[in-house]
N, C-alpha and C positions, 0 to 999 in steps of 0.2 A: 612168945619171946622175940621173933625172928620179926614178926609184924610192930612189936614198941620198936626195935632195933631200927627196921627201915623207916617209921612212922620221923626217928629221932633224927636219924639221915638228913634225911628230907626237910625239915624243920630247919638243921644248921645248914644248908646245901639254900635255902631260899632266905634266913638270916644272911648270909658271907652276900648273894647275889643282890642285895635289898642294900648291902652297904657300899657294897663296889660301883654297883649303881650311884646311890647320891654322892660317893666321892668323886665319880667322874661326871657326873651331872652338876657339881659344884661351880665347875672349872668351865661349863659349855652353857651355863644358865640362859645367858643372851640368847644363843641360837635357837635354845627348846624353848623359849619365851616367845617367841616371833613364830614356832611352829606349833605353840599353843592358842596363838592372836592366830591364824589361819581358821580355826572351828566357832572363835568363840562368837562371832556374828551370826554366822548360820544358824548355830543352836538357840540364839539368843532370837532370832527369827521364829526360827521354827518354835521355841518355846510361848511366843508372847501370841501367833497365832493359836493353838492348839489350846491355853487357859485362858485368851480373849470366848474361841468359840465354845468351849464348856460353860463356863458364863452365861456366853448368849442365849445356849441351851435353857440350861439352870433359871433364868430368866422369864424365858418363854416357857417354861412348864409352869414355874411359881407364879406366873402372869397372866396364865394363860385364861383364867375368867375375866381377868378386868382386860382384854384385847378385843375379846368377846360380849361381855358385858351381862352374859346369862350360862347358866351351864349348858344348853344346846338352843337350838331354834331349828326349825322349818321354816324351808324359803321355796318360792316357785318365781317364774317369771310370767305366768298368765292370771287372770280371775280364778281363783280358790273354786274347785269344783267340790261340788256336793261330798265326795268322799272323802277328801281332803280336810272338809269341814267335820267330819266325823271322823276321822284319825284324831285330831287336835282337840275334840271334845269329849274323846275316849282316853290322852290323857291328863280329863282336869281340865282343859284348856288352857289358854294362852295367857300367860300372865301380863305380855304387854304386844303390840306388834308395829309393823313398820310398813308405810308404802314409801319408795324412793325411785326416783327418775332425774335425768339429766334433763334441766331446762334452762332456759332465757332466765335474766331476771333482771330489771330497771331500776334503778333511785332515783326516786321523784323530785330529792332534792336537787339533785347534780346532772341528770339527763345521761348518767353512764349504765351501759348492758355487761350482765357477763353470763355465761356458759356457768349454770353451778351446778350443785347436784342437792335437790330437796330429800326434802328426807321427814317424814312427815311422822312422830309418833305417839304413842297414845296407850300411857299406862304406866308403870312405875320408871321405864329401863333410865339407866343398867343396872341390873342387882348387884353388880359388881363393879369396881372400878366406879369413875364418876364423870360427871360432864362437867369439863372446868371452863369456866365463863370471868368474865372481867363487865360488869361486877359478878361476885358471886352467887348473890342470889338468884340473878338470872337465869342459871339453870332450874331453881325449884320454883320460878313464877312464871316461866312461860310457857308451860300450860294452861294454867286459867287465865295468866293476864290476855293470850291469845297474840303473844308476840313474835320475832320472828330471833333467833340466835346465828346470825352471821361469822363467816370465819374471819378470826382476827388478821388475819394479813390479806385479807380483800379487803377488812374498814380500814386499814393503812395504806394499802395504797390506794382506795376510792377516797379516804379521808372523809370517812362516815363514822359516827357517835349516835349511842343509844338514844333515843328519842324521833333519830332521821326514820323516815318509811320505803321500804322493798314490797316492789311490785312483780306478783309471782302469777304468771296467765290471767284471769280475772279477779286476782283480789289484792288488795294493799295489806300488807301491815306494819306496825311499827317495829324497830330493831331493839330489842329486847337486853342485848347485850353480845360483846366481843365473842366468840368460839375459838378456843385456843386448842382444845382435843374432849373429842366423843369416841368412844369406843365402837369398831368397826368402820373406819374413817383411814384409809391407806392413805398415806404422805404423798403418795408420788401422785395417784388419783385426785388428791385434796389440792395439787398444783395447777394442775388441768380443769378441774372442776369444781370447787368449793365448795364441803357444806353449808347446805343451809339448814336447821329447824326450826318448823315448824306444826302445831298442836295438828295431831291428824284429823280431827274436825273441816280442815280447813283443805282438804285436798280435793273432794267433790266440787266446793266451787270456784276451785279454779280454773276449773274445766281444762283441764291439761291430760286427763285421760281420755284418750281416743286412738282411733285406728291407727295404728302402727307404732304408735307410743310404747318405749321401752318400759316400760314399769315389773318393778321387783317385790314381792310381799313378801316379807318377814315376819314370824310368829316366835318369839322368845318365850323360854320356860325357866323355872326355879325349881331343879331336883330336888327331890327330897335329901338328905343325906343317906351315905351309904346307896347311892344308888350306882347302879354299873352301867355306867354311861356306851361303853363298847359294846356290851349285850343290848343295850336300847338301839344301837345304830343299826349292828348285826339283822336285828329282830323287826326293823320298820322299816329300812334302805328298800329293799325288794319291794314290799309295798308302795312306796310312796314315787318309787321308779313308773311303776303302773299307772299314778297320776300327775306326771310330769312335774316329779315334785321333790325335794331333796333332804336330808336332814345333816346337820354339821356341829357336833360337841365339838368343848371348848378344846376335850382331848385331841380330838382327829384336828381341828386346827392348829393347834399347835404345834403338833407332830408337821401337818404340809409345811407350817412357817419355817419351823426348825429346819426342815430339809433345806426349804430355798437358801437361808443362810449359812445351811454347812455348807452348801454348792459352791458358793463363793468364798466359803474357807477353806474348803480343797484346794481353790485354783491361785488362791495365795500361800495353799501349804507348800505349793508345789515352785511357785517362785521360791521361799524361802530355802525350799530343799536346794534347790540349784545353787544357790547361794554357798549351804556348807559344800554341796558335793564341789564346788570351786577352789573352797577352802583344803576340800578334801586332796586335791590336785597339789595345792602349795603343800602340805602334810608329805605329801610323795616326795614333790622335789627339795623340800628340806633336807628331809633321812635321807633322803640317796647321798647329797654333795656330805652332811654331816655326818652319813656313817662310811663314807670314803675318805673322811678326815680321820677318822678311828682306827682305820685297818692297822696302820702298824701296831696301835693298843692295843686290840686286837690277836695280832701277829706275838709279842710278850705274852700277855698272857698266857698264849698257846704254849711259848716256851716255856714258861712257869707250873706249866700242870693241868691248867684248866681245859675242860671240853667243849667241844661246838656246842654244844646245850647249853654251858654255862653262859660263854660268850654272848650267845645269842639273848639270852633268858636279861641276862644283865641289860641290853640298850631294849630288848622289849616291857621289863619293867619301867626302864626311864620313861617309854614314851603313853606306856599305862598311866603311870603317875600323871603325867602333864596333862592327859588328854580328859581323864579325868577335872584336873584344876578345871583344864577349861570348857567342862563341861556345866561345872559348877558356877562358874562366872559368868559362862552364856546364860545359863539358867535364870541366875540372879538376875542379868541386863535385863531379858526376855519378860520375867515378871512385873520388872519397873515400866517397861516398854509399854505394854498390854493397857497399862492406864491413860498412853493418850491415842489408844481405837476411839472410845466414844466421841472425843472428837471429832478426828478425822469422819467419822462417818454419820456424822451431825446431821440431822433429816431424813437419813437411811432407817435406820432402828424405829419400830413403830414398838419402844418402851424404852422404858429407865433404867438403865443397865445398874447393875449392883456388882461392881467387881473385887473377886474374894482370889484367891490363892488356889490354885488347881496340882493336885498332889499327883496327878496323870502327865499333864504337862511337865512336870518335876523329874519324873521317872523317867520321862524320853530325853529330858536335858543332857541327865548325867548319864543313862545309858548309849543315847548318839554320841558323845563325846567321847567317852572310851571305848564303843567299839569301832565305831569310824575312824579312829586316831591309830587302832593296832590294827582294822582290816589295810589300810591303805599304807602304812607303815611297814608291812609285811614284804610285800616284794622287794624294794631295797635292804631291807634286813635280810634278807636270804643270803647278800654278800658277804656274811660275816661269819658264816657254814664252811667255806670252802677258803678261806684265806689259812695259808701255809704258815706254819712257824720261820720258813725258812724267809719268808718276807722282812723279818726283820733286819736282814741281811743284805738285801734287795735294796738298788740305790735307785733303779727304772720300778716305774709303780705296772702290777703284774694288770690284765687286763679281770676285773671281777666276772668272777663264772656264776653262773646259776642252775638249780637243776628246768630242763624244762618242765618237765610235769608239774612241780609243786608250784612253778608260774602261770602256770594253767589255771591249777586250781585255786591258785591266789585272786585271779584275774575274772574267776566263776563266781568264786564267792563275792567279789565285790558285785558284778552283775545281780547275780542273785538277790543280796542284800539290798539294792537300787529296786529292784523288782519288786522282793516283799512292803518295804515300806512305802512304797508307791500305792502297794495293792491296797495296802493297811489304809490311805489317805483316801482311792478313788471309790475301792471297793469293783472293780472288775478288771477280767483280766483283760482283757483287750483292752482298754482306755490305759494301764500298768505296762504291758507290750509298748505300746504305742508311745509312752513315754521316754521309757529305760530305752527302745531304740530311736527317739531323736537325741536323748542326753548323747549316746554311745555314735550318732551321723554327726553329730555336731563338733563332739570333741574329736573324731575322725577328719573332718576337714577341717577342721584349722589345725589339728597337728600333722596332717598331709600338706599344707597348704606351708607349713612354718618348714617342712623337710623339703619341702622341693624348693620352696628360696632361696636354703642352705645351698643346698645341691647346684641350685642354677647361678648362686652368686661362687660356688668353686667351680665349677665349669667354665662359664666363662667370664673369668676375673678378667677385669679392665685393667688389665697390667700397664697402659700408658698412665695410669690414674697417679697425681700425687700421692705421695706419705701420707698423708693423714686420712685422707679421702680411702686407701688401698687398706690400712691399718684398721678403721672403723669397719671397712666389710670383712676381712679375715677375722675378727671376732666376732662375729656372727656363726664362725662354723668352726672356731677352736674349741682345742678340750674344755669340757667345763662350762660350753657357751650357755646362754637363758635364751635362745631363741625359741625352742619349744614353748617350757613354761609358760614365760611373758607372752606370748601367742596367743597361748591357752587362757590365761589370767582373765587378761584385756581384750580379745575374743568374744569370749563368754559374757564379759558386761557391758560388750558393745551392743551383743548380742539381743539380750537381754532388752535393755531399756530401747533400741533402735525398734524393737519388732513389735512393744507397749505403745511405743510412738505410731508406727503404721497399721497396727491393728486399732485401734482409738481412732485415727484418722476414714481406717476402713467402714466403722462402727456409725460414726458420723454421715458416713456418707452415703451409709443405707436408709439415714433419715433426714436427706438434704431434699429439701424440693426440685424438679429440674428447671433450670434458667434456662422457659419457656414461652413464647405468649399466650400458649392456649393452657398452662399446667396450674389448674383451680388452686387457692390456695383460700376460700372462701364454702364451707359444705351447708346447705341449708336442709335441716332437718325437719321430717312429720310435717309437712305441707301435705293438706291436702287436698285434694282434687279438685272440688272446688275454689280452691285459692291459687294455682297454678298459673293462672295469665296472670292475676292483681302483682304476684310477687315476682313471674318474669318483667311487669312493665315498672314494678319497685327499682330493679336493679337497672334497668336502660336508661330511667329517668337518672340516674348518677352516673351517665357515661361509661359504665361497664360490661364488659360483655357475659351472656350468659351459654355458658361454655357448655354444662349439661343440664341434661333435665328429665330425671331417669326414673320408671315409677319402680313402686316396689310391691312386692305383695309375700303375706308373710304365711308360713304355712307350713305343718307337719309330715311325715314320712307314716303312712297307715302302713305298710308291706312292702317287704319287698322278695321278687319272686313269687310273690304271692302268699309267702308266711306274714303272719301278724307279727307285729314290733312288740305285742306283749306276750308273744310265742318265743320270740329271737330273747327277749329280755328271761324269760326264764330259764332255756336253755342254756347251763353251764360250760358245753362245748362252744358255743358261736363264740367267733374270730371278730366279729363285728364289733370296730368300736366304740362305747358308750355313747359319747356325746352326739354318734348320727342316730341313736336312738331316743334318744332325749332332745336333742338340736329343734328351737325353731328355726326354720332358715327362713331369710328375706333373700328373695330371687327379684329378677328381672326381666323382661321380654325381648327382643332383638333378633334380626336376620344378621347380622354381623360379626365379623370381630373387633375386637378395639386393640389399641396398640400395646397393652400390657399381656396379649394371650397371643397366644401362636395352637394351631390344631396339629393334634398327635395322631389322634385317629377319627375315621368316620369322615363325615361330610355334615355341612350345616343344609337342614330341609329349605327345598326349595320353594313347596307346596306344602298342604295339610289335606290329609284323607282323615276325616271323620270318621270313618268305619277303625279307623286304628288305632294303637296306641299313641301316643301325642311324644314325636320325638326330641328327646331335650341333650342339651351339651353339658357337662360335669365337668368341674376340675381334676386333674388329675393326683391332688392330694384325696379327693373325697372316694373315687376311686380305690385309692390304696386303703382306705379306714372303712370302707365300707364291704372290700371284699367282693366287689362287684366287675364287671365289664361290658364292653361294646354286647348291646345286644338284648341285658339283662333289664329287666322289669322293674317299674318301682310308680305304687300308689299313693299320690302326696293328697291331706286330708288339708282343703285350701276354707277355711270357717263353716266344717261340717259338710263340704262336698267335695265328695271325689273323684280323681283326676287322673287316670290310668296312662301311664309313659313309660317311654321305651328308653336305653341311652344311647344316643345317634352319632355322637361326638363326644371326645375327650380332649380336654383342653391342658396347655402349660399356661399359667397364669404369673405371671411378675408381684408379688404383691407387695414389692418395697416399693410399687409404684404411687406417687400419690396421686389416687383417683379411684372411683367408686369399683373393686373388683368383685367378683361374686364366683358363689362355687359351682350355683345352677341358675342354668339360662334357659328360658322357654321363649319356642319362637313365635311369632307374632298370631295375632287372631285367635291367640288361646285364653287369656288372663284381662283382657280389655275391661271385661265387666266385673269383674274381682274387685272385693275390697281392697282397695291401696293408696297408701300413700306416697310422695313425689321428693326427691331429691335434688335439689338445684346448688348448683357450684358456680363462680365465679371468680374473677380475680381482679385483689386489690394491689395498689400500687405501695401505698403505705399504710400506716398505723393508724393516720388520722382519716383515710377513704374508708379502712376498715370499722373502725368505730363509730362514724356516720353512719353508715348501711345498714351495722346495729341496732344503731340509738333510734332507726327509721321501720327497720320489719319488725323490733319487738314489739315497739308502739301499737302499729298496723296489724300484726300478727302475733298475738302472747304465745300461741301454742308453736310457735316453730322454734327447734335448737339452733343455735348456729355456729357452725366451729371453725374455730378461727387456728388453722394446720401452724402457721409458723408460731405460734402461741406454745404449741405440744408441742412442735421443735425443739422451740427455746428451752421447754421444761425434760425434753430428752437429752440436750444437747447439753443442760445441767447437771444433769443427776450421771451422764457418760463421763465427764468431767471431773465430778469427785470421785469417781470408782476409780480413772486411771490415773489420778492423785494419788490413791491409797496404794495402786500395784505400783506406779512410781515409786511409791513411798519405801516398799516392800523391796522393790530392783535392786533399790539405792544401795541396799545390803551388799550386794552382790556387786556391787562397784564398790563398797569399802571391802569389800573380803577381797576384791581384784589388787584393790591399794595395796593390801598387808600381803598379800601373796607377792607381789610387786616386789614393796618392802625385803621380804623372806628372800628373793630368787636372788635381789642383790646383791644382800649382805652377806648370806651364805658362800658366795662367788667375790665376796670380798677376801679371800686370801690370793684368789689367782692372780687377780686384779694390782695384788700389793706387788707381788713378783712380776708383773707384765712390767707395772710401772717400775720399777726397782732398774730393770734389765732396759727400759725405752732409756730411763736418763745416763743409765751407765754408758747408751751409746751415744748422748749425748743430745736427745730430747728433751726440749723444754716443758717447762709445767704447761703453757699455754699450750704448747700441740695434743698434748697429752688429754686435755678438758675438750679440746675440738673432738679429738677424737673417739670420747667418748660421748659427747654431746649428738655426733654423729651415728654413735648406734643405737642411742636411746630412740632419735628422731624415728630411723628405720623399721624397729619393734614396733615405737609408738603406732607410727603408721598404718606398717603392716597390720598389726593385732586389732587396731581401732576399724582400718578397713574392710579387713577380713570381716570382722563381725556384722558388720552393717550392711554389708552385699549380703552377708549368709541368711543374715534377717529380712532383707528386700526380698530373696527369694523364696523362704519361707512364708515370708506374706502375700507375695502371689499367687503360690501353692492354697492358701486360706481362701483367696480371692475367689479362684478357681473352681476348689472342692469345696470348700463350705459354705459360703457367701454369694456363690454364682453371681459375681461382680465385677463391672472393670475397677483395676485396683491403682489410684491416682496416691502416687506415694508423699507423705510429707517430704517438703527438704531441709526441717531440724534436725534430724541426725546428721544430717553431713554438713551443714553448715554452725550446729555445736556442738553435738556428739563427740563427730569427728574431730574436728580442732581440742577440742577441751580435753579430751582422755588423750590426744598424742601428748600435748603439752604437759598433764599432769603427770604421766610417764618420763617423760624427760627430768622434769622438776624433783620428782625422787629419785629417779636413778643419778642426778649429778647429786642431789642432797645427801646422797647414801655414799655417793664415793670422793666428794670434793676433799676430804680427808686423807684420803692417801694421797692424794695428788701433792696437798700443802704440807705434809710432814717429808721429812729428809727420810729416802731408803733407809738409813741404820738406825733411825730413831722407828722410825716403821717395824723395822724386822725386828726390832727389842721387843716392841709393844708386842707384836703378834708372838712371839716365842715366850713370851712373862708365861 
């Protein structure tokens, strides 16, 4: 009876507090309107991220055969050894397979070379997905017709049609038709190197397989159904490890794809998050000025009966409700939003996005919006505990008290909660730390940076200063002032897009060539030995210089320490990692160093003793993966002979350098008689020296690559370009969340504002001074907040420089030259738009409007 009783309580006790509520949220709509636009971009961010990347997922799982084109394959990068050949025959064998290399290739018609990547194959593929050609039939006839299928945006820009002939090492064929997408064909790779197919028949006489020639074999299969693709991987991976050999379902690909592109939806989840947590900041400074407009409401009620619980319970439903709305709103935007990713990321996506409605995304919508609206809401609500009945009374406003404690733990909880869903985004805790305390450095110096202005423009105020000039800095540090806030606001989104701008820039310039005369930007590939003088006297005859000419020789890792690599491969404990157990390396021979290495440790041999191990230099990345040091052994298997070394030297190597670097250097008199092949670089001046020299060694030489560096540039410096479009895109949020925070800090502060003006003209201040003078503080904020941010982000970027990038860091000068100007000015432009109002109405018509 006692439990209906309290159950009944409590019921009318949250009816009364549910009504009091919307009758005084009737009356204040505007203001909770403006502190509900504070969330509703960042949710609406963060929503359209989080059901973009479900999608993508959803996507790449449901896509993930036609990406692939078979449900798994085996791939190797050397000639299929005999076991290999009986793995694949044990099961079934191979339904179709693939030999692919990167080579030259000429049109007969037109006398133009490009860098593509052949792809030769032979049997049904893809079982899935399809080869789409222009014309269509091309893909089901060139096989037997024996033609070749080019990629459609090389015959547009070479302005080659079906019927012209491609010249691929020793054979012609004809072009069969456009290639618009084959399965297993990366965008970014297909920029740089273009497929070509052709029937595998035709790959022996091309004669392009030879020493040192990169080539790939592909063996594609058709599971049966019901078949458990993870148990096949599980159960032949160890195996086919033992024959330098790999196997890759469509599952496990998918799953690596997936990851790459959550990676990049983390680091825009986390722009977007900044964006509410900004918004989160405008939330605060609303309820503080709004629920210091309340206390005398507040103070009445107290005298009417009600308790701090109620009180309180009353303005935290209101801002429940709102923050909810606009959680729901953001939600809604974020959904609409999500439909133009596939744009934006147009050439990115290697598939066809299907985009549907994500019921997870939904959930975070409406759940960020009302708990972020009540967590951050909370510490200015705490004033409404402690405000005295006796305030009613009270004609000086009393100073709000708070308890400390439960601001502690207001102030914890918000950390905390910045913490978890960071964790939730990155998934570790360190990279979560590392976040939640730059959010918490950040908003620390510019709200230090915005208190010590105050402090230093009361300190020493320019008391000779005019009226208006003295006016405009005394509200900078009156009650009531926005100078934090607005700091913080426009700070944060200076912040923001200034540090996308210098990191972009940074990114750029790790793959700039150096404006050099000796710095290759011409690599000539698979030369070999024999053709070494013909193709250095190729390039003299064209007045160029031949800058290197480096041989290579390519070669396995048999032991090391003396344990076998198929001893280290089965042990579960070794630290060793994969790929130097798998790794062909291509080394180099040399008494030297070159200008992208500096020595760590050791000495480079002077001499060679025969009776010893053969001392070699290592980088000191391979070092770290290999688990090895100064000192320690290692048996490289160079085409079935072995070569017993020691490591004599450890090297720092540069490798955003552009020029041939390597991980292992052997010194001279070791490797002369070794199978290898020769590398020659050069430098052209333009476009048209480089496409000569082309059109001249493919002729002369079919089998050499030739890579043309500012080429990948160009297609790195493209595809940098749209990624910090799309985080732009993303920032942008965060400059409108700055706006409406803006907005909010204004109009909120628009009562003091009505009184300041009310009391300037009653002394007899005109409207004009009055506009100066406020024109004057906007400038100041503007300033300050735009600058603050863009120093804090210059130095953040040099810290990046620094520690992550090991780079000298050459800053853009677009944020200061529009960053800078454009966010003071737009500052300014709302803060006169928001209060040119009071200025043009008459005091008494004014104080009516505000007392209605």
């Amino acid at each position: 009876m006692n439990a209906s009783k309290k159950l009944k309580s409590k019921a009318v006790s949250f009816i009364w507090i549910s009504r009091m509520a919307w009758r005084d949220g009737k009356a204040s709509w505007n203001k909770l309107l403006l502190f509900m636009a504070s969330i509703i971009l960042g949710i609406a961010a963060v929503v359209a991220i989080q059901s973009f990347g479900d999608n993508v997922r959803h996507n790449i799982v449901s896509q993930s055969k036609s990406l692939m084109g078979s449900d798994f394959k085996i791939d190797t990068d050397k000639p299929p050894k005999p076991e290999l050949l009986a793995v694949i025959d044990s099961l079934g064998g191979a339904d179709a397979k693939e030999i692919s290399f990167p080579s030259m290739a000429a049109f007969k018609d037109n006398d133009l070379t490009k860098l593509v990547r052949v792809r030769g194959i032979e049997g049904a593929f893809p079982f899935y997905g399809s080869i789409n050609t222009d014309p269509k039939e091309a893909a089901q006839n060139y096989q037997l017709q024996g033609t070749a299928l080019v990629d459609a945006t090389l015959m547009l820009q070479f302005q080659l049609k079906p019927g012209d002939s491609i010249k691929i090492g020793n054979i012609v064929l004809p072009i069969g038709g456009a290639l618009k997408s084959v399965p297993g064909s990366s965008s970014f790779f297909s920029a740089v190197a273009p497929p070509v197919l052709i029937p595998y028949r035709f790959i022996e006489p091309s004669g392009l397989v030879q020493t040192g020639s990169r080539i790939d074999y592909d063996f594609y299969f058709k599971a049966l159904p019901k078949t458990d693709l993870d148990a096949l991987d599980d159960r032949l991976d160890p195996k086919l490890d033992l024959i330098d050999a790999d196997i890759d379902t469509h599952t496990s690909t998918s799953r690596r794809l997936g990851r790459r592109y959550e990676n990049f939806g983390k680091f825009l989840n986390l722009v977007a998050f900044i964006a509410l947590l900004l918004g989160c900041v405008g939330i605060a400074s609303a309820i503080h000025i709004y629920i210091k407009q309340k206390l005398p409401a507040v103070a009445i009620l107290k005298c009417l009966g009600a308790t701090r619980r109620q009180t309180f319970l009353i303005f935290l439903f209101q801002i429940a409700v709102m923050g909810l709305i606009g959680g729901i709103i953001g939600t809604a935007l974020g959904l609409g939003l999500q439909y133009l990713f596939p744009l934006l990321l147009e050439g990115l996506l290697p598939l066809n996005l299907e985009i549907n409605v994500s019921v997870k995304a939904i959930f975070i919508g409406l759940s960020l919006g009302l708990s972020m609206s009540v967590l951050f809401a909370l510490y200015p609500l705490m004033g409404t505990l402690h405000i005295s009945p006796l305030q009613t009374l009270r004609v000086q406003e009393e100073k709000v008290t708070r308890s400390l404690r439960s601001g502690l733990l207001v102030v914890l909880g918000i950390i905390l909660f910045i913490f978890t869903f960071s964790y939730w985004l990155l998934e570790r805790v360190s990279y979560s730390a590392m976040f939640v305390a730059g959010i918490v450095v950040t908003f620390f110096i510019l709200g230090s940076i915005a208190t010590l202005f105050m402090n230093a423009v009361k300190k020493f105020f320019p008391h000779s200063f005019g009226f208006i000039a003295r006016q405009s800095l005394l509200n900078l540090y009156r009650p009531q002032n926005q100078t934090i806030i607005l700091v913080l606001a426009i700070g944060v989104g200076s912040f923001l897009i200034s540090t996308l701008y210098f990191s972009k820039d940074l990114l750029l310039q790790q793959a700039t060539l150096e404006d050099q005369s000796n710095s290759p930007n011409i690599f000539m590939l698979d030369i070999q030995s024999e053709q070494k003088e013909a193709v250095e006297e190729g390039i003299l005859v064209n007045k160029l210089p031949v800058i290197d000419n480096i041989p290579i020789v390519t070669m396995r890792i048999e032991s090391l320490n003396g344990e076998k690599i198929s001893d280290i491969k089965k042990d579960t404990t070794s630290q060793v990692n994969r790929w130097i157990l798998n790794h062909e390396f291509r080394v180099t021979y040399r008494d030297s160093l070159i200008a992208s290495e500096s020595l760590v440790k050791g000495t480079l041999p002077e001499s060679m003793d025969s009776n010893t191990p053969i001392p070699i230099s290592v980088s000191d990345n391979f070092i770290e993966d290999s688990k090895l040091n100064l000192g320690d052994e290692i048996t490289f298997n160079v085409q079935g002979v072995l070569i017993n070394t020691v490591i004599g030297s450890i090297r720092t190597v540069d490798w955003s350098r552009m020029q041939l670097n390597f991980m292992i250097v052997f010194p001279e008199s070791v490797l002369e008689n070794a199978p290898q092949f020769r590398v020659i670089s050069t430098k052209v001046n333009n476009e048209k020296e480089s496409a000569q020299l082309q059109q001249q060694m493919v002729s002369s030489f079919p089998n050499i690559s030739i890579i043309d560096i500012q080429k990948i540039l160009d297609v790195v410096q493209d595809l940098l370009s749209k990624i910090s479009w799309i985080i732009n895109f993303m920032a942008f949020f965060s400059i409108l969340t700055g706006v409406i925070v803006l907005i909010g800090a204004v109009r909120t502060s628009k009562h003091q504002r009505i009184k300041e003006s009310v009391l300037l003209r009653t002394l007899g201040a005109k409207n004009r001074q009055i506009i100066k003078i406020m024109t004057l503080e906007y400038i100041y904020l503007g300033v300050l907040g735009s600058l603050s941010g863009i120093l804090l982000s210059l130095i953040g970027s040099q810290l990046l420089a620094w520690g992550l990038f090991d780079a000298v860091f050459k800053p853009s000068w677009i944020p200061f030259i529009v960053i800078f100007p454009a966010i003071a000015i737009l500052v300014i432009f709302i803060g006169m738009t928001n209060s040119i109002g009071v200025v043009k109405s008459s005091p008494l018509e004014v104080l009516r409007k505000e007392n209605k």
